[in-house]
N, CA, C and O atoms as CSV, one atom per row, in Angstrom:
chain,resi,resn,atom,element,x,y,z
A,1,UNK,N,N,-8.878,-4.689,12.334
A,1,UNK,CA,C,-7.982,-3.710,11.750
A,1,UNK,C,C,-8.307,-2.350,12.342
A,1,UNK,O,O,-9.487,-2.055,12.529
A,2,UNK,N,N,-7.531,-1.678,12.586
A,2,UNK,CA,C,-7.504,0.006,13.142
A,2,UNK,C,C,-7.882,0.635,12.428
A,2,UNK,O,O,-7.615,0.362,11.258
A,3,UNK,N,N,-8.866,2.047,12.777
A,3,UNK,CA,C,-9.732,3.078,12.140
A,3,UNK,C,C,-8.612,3.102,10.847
A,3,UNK,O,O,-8.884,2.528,9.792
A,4,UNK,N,N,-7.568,3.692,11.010
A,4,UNK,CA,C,-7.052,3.887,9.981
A,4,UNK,C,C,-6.617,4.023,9.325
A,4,UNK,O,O,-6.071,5.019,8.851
A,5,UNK,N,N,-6.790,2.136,8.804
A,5,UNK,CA,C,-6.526,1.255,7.881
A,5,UNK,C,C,-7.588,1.549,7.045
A,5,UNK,O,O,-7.074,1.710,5.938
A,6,UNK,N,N,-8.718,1.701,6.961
A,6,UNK,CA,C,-10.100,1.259,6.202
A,6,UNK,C,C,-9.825,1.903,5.010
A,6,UNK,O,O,-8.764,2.502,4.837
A,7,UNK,N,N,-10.630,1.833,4.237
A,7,UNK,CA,C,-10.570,1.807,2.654
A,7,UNK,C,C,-12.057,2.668,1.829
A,7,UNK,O,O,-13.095,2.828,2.471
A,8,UNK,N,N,-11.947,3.057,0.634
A,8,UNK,CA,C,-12.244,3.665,0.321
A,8,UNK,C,C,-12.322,2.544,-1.312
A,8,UNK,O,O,-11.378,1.773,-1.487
A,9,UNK,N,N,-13.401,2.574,-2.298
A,9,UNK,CA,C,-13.220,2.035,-3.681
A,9,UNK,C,C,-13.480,2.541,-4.357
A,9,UNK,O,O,-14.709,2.474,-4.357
A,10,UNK,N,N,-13.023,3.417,-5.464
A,10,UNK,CA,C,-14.005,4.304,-7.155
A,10,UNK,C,C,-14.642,2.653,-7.903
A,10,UNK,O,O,-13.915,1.992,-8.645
A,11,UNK,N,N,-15.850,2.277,-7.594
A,11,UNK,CA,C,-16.574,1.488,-8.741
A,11,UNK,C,C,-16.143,1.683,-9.745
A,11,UNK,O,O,-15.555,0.676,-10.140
A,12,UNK,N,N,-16.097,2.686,-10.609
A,12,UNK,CA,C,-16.124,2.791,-11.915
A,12,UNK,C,C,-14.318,1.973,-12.553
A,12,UNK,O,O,-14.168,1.326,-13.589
A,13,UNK,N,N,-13.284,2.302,-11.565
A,13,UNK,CA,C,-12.061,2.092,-12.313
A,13,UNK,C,C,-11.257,0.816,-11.480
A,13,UNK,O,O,-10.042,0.617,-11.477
A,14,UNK,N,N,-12.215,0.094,-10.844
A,14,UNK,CA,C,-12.240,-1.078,-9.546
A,14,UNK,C,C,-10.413,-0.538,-8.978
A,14,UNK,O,O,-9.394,-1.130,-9.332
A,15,UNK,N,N,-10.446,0.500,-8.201
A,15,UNK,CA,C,-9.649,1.237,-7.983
A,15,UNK,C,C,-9.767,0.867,-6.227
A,15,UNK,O,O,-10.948,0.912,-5.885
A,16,UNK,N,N,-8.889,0.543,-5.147
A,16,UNK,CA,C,-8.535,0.613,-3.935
A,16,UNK,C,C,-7.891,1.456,-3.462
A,16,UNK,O,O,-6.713,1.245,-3.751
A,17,UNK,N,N,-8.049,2.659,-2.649
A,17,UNK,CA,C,-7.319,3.386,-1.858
A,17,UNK,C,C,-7.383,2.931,-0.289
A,17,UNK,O,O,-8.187,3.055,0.635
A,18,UNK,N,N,-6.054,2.317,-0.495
A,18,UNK,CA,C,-5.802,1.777,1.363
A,18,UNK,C,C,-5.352,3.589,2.003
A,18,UNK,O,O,-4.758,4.557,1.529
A,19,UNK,N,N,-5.896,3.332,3.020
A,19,UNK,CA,C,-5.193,4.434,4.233
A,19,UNK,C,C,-3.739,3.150,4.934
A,19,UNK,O,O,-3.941,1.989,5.292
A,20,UNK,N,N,-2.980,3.567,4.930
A,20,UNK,CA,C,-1.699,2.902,5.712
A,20,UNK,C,C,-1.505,3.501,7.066
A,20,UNK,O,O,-1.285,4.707,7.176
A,21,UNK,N,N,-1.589,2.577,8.274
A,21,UNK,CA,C,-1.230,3.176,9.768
A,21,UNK,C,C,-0.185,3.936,10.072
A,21,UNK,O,O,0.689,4.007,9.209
A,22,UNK,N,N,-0.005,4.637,11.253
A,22,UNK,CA,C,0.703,5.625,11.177
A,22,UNK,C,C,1.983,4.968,11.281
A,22,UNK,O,O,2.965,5.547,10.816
A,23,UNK,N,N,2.163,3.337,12.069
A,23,UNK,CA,C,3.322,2.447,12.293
A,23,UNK,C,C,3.345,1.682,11.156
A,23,UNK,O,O,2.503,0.795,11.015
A,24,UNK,N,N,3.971,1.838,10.535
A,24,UNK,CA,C,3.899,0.236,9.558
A,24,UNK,C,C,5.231,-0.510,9.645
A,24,UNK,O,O,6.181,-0.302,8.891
A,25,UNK,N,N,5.194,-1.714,10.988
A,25,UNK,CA,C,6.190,-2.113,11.009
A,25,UNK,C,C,5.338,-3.815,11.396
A,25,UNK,O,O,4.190,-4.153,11.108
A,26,UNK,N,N,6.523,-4.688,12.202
A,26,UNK,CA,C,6.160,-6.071,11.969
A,26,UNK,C,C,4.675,-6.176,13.149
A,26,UNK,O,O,3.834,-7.076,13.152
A,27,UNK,N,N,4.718,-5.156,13.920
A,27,UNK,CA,C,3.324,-5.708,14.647
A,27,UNK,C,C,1.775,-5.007,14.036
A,27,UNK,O,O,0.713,-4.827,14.632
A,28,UNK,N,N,2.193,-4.698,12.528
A,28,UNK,CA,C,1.002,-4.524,11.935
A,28,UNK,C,C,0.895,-5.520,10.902
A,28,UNK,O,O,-0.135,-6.167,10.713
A,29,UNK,N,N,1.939,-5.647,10.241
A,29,UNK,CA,C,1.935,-6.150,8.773
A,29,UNK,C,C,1.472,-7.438,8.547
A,29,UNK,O,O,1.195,-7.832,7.414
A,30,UNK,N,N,1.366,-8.144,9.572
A,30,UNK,CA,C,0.284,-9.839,8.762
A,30,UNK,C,C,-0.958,-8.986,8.782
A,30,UNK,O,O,-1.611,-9.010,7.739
A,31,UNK,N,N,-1.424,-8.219,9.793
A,31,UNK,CA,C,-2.839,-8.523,9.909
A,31,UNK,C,C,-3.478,-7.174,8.415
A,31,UNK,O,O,-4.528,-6.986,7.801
A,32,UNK,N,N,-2.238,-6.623,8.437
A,32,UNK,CA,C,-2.391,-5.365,7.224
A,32,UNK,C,C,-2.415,-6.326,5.978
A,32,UNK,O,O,-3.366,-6.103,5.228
A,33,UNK,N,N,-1.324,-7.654,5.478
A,33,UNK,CA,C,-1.270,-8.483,4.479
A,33,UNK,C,C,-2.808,-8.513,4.318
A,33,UNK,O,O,-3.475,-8.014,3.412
A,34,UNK,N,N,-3.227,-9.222,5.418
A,34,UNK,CA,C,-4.564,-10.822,5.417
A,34,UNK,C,C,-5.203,-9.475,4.934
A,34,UNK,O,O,-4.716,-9.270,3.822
A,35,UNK,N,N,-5.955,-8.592,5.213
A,35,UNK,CA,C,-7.073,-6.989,4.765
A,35,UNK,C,C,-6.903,-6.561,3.571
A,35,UNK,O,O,-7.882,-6.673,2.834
A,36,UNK,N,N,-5.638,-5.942,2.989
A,36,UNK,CA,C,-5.375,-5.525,1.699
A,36,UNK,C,C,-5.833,-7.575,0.482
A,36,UNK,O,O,-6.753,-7.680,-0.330
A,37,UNK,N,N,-5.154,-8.349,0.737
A,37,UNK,CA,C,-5.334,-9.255,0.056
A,37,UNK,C,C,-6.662,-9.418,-0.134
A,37,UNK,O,O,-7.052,-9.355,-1.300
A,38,UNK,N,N,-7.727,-9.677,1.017
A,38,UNK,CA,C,-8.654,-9.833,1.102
A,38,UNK,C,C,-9.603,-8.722,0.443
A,38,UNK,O,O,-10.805,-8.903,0.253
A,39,UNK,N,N,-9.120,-7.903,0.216
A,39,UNK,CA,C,-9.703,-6.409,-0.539
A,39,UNK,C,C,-9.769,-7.119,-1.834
A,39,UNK,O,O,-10.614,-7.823,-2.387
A,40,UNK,N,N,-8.795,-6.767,-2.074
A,40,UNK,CA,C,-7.676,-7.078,-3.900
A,40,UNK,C,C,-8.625,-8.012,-4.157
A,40,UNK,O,O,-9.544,-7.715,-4.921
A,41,UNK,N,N,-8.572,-9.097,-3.656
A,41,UNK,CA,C,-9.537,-10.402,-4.191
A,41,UNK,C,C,-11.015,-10.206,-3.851
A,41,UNK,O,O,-11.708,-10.911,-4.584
A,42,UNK,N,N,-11.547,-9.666,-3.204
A,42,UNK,CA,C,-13.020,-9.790,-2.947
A,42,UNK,C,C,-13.636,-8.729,-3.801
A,42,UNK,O,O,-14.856,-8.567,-3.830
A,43,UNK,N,N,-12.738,-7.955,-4.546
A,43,UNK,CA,C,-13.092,-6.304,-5.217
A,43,UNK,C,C,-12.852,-6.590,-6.491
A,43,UNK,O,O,-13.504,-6.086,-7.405
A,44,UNK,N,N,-12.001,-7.332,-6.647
A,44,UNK,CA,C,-11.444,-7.568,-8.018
A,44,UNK,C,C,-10.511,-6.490,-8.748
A,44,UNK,O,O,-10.330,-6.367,-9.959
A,45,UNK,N,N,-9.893,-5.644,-7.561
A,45,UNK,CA,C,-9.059,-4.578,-7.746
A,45,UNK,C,C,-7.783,-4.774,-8.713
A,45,UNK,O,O,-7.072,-5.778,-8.760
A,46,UNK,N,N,-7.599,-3.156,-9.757
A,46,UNK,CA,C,-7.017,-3.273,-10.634
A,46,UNK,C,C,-6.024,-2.581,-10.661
A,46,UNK,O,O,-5.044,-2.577,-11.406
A,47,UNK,N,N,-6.429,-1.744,-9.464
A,47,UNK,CA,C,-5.062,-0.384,-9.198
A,47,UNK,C,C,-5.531,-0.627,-7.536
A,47,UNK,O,O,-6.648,-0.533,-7.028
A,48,UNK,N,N,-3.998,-1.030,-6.827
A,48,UNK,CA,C,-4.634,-0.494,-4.990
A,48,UNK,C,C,-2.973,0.494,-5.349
A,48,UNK,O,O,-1.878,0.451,-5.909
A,49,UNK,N,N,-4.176,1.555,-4.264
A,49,UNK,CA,C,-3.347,2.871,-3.427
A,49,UNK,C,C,-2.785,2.611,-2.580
A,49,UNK,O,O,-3.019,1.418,-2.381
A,50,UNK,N,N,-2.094,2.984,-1.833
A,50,UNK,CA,C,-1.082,3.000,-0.794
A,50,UNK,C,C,-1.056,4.325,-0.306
A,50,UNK,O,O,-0.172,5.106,-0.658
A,51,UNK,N,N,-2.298,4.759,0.774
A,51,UNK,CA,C,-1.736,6.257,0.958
A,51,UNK,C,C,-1.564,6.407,2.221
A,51,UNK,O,O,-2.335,6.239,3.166
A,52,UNK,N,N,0.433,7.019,2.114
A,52,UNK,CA,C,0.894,6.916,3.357
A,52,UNK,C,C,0.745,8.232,4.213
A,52,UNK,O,O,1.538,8.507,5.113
A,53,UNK,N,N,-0.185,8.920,3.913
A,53,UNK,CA,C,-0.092,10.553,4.632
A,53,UNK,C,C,-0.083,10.921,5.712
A,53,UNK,O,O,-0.217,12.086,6.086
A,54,UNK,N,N,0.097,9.850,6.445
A,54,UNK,CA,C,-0.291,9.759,7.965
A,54,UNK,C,C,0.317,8.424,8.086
A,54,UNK,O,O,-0.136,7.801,9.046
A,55,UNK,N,N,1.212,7.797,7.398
A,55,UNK,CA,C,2.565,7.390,7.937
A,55,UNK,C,C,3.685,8.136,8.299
A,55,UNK,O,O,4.167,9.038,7.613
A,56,UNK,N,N,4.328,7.539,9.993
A,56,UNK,CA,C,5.793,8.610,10.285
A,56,UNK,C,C,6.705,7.302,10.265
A,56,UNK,O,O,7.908,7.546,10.360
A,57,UNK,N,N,6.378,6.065,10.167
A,57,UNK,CA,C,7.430,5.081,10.704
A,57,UNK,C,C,7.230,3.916,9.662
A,57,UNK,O,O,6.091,3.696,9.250
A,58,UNK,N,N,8.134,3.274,9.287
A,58,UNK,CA,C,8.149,1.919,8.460
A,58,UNK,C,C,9.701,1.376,9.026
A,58,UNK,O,O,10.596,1.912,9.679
A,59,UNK,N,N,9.560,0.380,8.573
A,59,UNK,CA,C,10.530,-0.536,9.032
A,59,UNK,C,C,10.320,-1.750,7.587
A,59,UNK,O,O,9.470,-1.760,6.696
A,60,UNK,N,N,11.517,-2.704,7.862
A,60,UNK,CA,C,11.608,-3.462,6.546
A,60,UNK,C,C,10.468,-4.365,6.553
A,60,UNK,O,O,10.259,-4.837,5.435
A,61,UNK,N,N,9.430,-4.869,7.721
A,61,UNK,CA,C,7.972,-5.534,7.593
A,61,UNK,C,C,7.198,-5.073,6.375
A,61,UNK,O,O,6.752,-5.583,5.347
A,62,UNK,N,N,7.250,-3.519,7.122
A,62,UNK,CA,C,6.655,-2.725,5.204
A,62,UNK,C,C,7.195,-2.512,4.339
A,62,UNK,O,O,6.492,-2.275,3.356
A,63,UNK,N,N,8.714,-2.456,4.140
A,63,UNK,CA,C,8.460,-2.769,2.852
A,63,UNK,C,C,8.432,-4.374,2.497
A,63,UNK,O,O,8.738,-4.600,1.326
A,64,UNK,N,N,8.219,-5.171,3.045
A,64,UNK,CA,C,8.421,-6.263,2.631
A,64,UNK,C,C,6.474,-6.450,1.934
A,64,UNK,O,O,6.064,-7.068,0.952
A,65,UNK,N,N,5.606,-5.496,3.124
A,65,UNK,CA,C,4.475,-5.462,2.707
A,65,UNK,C,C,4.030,-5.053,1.334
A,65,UNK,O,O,3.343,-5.905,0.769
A,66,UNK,N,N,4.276,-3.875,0.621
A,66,UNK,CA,C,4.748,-3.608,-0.325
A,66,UNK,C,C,5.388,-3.995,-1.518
A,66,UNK,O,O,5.113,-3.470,-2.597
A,67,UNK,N,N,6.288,-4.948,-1.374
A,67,UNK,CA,C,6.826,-5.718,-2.289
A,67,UNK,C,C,6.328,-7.122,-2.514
A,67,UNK,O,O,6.643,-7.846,-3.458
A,68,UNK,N,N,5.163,-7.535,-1.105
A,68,UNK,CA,C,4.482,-8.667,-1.670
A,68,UNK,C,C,3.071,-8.367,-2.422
A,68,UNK,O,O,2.638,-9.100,-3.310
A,69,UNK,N,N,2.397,-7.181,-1.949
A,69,UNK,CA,C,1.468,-6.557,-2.523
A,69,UNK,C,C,1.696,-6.198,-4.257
A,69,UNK,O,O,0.798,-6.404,-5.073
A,70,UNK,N,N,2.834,-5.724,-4.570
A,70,UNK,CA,C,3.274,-5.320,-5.930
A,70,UNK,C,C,3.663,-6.962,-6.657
A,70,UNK,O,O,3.753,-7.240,-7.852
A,71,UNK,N,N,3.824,-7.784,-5.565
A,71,UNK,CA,C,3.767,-8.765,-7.010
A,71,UNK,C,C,2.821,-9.091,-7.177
A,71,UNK,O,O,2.478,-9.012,-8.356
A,72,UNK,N,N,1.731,-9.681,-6.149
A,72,UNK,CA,C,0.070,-9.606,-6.111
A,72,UNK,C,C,-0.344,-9.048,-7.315
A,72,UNK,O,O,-0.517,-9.759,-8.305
A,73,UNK,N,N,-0.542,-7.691,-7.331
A,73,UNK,CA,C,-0.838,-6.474,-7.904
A,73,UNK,C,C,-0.426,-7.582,-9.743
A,73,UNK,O,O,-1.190,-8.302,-10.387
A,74,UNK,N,N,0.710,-7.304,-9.944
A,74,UNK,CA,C,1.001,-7.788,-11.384
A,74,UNK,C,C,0.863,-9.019,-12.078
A,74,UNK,O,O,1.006,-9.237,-13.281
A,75,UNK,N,N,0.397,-10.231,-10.638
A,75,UNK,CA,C,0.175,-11.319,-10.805
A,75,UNK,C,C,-1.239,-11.539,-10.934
A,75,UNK,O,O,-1.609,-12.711,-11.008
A,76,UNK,N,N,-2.300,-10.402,-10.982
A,76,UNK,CA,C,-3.483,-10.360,-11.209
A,76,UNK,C,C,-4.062,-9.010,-12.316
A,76,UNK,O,O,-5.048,-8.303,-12.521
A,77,UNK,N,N,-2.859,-9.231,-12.744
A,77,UNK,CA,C,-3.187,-7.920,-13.968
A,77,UNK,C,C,-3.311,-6.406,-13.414
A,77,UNK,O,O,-4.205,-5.616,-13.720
A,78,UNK,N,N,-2.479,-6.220,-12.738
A,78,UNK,CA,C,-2.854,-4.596,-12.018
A,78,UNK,C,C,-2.028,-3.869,-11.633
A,78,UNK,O,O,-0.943,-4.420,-11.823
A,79,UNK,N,N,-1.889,-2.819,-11.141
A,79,UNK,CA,C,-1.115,-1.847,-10.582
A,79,UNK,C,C,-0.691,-1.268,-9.151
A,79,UNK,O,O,-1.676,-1.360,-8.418
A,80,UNK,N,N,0.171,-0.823,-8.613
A,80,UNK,CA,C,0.364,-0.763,-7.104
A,80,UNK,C,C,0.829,0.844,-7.457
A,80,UNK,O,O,1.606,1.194,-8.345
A,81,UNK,N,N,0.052,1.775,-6.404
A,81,UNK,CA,C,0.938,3.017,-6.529
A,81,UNK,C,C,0.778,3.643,-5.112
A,81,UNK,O,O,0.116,3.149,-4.199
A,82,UNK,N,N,1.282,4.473,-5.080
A,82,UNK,CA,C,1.263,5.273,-3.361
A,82,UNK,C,C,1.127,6.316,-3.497
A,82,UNK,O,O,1.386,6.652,-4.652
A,83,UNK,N,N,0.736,7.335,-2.682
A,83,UNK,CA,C,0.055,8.786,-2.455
A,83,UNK,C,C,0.804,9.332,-1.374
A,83,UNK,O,O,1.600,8.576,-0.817
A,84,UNK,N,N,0.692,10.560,-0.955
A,84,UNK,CA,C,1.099,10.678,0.790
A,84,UNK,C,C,2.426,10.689,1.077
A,84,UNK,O,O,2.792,11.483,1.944
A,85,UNK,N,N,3.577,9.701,0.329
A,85,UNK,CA,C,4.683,9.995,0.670
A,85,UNK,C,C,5.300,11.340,1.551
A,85,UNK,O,O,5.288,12.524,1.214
A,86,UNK,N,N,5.762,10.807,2.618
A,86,UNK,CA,C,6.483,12.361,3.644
A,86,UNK,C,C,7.667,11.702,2.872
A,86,UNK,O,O,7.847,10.751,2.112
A,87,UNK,N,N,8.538,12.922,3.591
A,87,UNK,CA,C,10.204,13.469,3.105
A,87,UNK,C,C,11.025,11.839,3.685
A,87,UNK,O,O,11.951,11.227,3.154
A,88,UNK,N,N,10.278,11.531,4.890
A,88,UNK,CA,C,10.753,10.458,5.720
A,88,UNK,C,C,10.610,9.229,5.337
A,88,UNK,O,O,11.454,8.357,5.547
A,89,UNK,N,N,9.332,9.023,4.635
A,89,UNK,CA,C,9.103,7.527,4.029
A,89,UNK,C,C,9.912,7.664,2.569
A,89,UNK,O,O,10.453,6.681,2.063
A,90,UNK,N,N,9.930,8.597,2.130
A,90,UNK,CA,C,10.402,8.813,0.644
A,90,UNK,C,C,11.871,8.390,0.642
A,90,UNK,O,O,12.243,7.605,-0.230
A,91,UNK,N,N,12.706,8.837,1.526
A,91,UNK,CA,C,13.848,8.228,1.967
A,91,UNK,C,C,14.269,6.562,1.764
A,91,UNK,O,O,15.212,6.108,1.115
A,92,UNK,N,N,13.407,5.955,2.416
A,92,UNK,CA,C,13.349,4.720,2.453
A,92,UNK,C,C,12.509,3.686,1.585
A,92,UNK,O,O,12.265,2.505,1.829
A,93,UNK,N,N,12.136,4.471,0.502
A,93,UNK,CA,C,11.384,3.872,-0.918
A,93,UNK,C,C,12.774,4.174,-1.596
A,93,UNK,O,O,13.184,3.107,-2.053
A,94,UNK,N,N,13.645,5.167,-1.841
A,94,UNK,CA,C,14.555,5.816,-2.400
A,94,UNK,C,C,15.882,4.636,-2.055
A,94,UNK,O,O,16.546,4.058,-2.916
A,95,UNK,N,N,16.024,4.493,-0.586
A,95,UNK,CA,C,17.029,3.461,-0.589
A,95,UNK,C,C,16.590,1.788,-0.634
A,95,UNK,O,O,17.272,0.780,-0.819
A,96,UNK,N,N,15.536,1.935,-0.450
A,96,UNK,CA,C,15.229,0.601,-0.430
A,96,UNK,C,C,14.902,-0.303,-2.403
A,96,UNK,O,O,14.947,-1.439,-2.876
A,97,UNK,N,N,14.643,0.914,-2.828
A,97,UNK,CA,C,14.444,0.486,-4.423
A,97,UNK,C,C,12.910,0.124,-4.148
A,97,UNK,O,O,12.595,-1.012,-4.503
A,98,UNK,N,N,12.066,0.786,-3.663
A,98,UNK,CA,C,11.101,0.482,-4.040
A,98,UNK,C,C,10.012,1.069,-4.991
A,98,UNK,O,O,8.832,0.752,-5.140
A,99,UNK,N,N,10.901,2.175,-5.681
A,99,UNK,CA,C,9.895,3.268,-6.375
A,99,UNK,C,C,10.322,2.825,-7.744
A,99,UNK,O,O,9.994,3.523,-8.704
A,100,UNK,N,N,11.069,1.658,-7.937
A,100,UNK,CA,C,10.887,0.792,-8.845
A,100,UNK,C,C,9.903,-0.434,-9.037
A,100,UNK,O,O,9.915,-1.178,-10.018
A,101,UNK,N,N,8.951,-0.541,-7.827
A,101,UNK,CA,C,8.190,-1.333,-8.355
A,101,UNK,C,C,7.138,-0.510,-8.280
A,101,UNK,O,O,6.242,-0.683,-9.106
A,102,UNK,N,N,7.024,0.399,-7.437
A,102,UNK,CA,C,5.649,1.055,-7.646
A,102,UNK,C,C,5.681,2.556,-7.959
A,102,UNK,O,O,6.605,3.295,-7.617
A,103,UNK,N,N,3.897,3.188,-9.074
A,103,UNK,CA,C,3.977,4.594,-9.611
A,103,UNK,C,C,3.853,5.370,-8.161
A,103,UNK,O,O,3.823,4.807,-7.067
A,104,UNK,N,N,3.803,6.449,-8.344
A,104,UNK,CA,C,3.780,7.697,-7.334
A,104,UNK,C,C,2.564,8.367,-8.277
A,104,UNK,O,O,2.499,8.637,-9.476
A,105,UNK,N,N,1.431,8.533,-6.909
A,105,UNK,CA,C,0.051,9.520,-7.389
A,105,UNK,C,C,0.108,10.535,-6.848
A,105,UNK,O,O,-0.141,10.611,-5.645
A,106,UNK,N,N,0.470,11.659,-7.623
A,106,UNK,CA,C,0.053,13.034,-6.926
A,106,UNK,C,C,-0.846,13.686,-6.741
A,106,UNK,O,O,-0.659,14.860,-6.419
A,107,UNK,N,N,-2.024,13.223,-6.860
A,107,UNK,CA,C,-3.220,13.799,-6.615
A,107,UNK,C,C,-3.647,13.357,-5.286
A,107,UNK,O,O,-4.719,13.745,-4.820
């Protein structure tokens, strides 16, 4: 996986903050799936982040990434939210309906 992808965990609230690549399209997204999953389950994560701040590009791979992650997420008792949103990705959470499955962190 690329510098940065890597991850970050708060122990205390078994909390995941993914960094998301600056491409998130189909020649990232299995190997982005197999890493985040492998997080989620080896952490026992209860909230994963999504922070896109240093995403400029998505395509429907991500959100498809995203929408398999958020059922993950609820199918193990937990939460999916994202950080970082630009004007550009926000667009395409906005048409795509995806800020219906997941919160928005402003911090």
């Amino acid at each position: 996986m690329r510098e940065e992808c890597m991850t970050t965990k708060d122990k205390y609230r078994n909390e995941l903050l993914y960094k998301m690549p600056k491409e998130l399209d189909h020649h990232c997204a299995k190997a982005l799936i197999m890493s985040i999953d492998n997080l989620i389950e080896k952490r026992k994560v209860k909230t994963l982040v999504l922070d896109f701040s240093e995403t400029c590009f998505m395509d429907s791979s991500g959100i498809g990434v995203i929408i398999g992650r958020s059922r993950k997420m609820k199918f193990m008792d937990g939460e999916l939210m994202v950080c970082g949103i630009s004007p550009r990705i926000e667009r395409i959470f906005e048409a795509s309906g995806l800020y219906k499955l997941v919160k928005v962190r402003e911090d």
